[in-house]
C-alpha positions in Angstrom: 80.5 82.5 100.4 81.2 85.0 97.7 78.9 87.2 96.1 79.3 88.6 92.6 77.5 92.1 91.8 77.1 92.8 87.9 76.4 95.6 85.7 76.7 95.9 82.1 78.0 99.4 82.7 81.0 97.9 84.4 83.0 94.9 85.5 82.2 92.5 88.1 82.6 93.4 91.9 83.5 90.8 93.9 82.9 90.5 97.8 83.3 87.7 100.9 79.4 86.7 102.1 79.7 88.9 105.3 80.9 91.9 103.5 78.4 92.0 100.6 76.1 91.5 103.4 76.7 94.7 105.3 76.6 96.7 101.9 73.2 95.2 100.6 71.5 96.4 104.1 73.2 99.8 104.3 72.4 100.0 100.4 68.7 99.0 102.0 68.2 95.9 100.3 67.5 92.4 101.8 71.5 91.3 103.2 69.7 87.6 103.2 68.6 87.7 100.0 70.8 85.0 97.2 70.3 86.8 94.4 68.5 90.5 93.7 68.7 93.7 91.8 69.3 97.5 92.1 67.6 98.7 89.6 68.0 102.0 87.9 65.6 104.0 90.0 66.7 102.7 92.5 70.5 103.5 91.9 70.7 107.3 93.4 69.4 106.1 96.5 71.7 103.2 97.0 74.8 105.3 96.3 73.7 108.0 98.5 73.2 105.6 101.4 76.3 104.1 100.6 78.4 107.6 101.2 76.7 108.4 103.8 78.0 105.6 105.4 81.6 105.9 104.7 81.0 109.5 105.5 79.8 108.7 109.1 82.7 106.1 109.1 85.3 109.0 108.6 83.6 111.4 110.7 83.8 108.7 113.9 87.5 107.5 112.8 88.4 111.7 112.8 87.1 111.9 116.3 87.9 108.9 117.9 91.3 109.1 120.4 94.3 107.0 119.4 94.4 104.4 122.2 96.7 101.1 122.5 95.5 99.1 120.2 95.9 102.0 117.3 99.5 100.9 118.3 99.9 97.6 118.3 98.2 97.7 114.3 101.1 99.4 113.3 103.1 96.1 114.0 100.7 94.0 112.5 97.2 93.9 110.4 95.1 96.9 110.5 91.4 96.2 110.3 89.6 96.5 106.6 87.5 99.8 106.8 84.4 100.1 105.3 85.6 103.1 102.9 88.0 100.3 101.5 85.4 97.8 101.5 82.7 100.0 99.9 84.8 101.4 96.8 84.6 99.3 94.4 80.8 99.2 95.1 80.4 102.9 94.7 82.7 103.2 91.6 79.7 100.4 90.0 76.8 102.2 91.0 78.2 105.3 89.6 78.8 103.4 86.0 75.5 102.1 86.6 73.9 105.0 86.7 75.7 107.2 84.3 74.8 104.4 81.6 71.5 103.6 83.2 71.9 99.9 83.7 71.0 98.1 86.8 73.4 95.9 89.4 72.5 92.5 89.9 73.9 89.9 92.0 73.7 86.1 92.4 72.2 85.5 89.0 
C-alpha cells in the first residue's frame, strides 16, 4: 500500500503503508485511518511530535554501543532510520504551516 500526503503549500510526499503508518500515530492521528487531514491548527503540534521523535531517535542511536551487527551493515544494507523516513514529512508540515494550508492524505 502507498499513501500519498498533499498540501497545496508543497508537493506530494509519498510513503510505503507501514511507514505512513508509524508517522500518522507518532503525528497522533489514527495510523488505520484511509484517508484524513492535518489541519492547520493542528500543524504545530504534528511537527513538534514529529521532532521529538527523531530527536529521541538520535539521542538512543548516540548512546547506544556499537555491537556486531553495526559491522556486518557496513558490508551490506543499513536499516532506514526514522530521521530519513520522517524528512520529507517535516519539510511538508513546515510549508504547510508557513502558508497555512492543511495536509491531507488518501483523498
Amino acid at each position: 500500500m502507498i499513501v500519498t500526503f498533499k498540501s497545496r503549500a508543497a508537493g506530494d510526499v509519498i510513503q510505503f503503508g507501514e511507514v505512513a503508518k508509524r508517522l500518522l500515530g507518532i503525528m497522533g492521528k489514527d495510523p488505520e485511518a484511509a484517508q484524513g487531514i492535518i489541519t492547520v491548527e493542528q500543524l504545530p503540534d504534528a511537527l513538534e511530535r514529529l521532532r521529538a521523535a527523531v530527536a529521541a531517535e538520535k539521542a538512543e542511536m548516540a548512546v547506544r554501543p556499537r555491537g556486531e551487527d553495526d559491522d556486518e551493515r557496513r558490508d551490506g544494507p543499513r536499516a532506514i532510520t526514522l530521521t530519513q523516513r520522517a524528512a520529507p514529512m517535516i519539510e511538508l508540515l513546515e510549508y504547510a504551516l508557513r502558508d497555512r494550508q492543511p495536509v491531507t492524505w488518501g483523498v
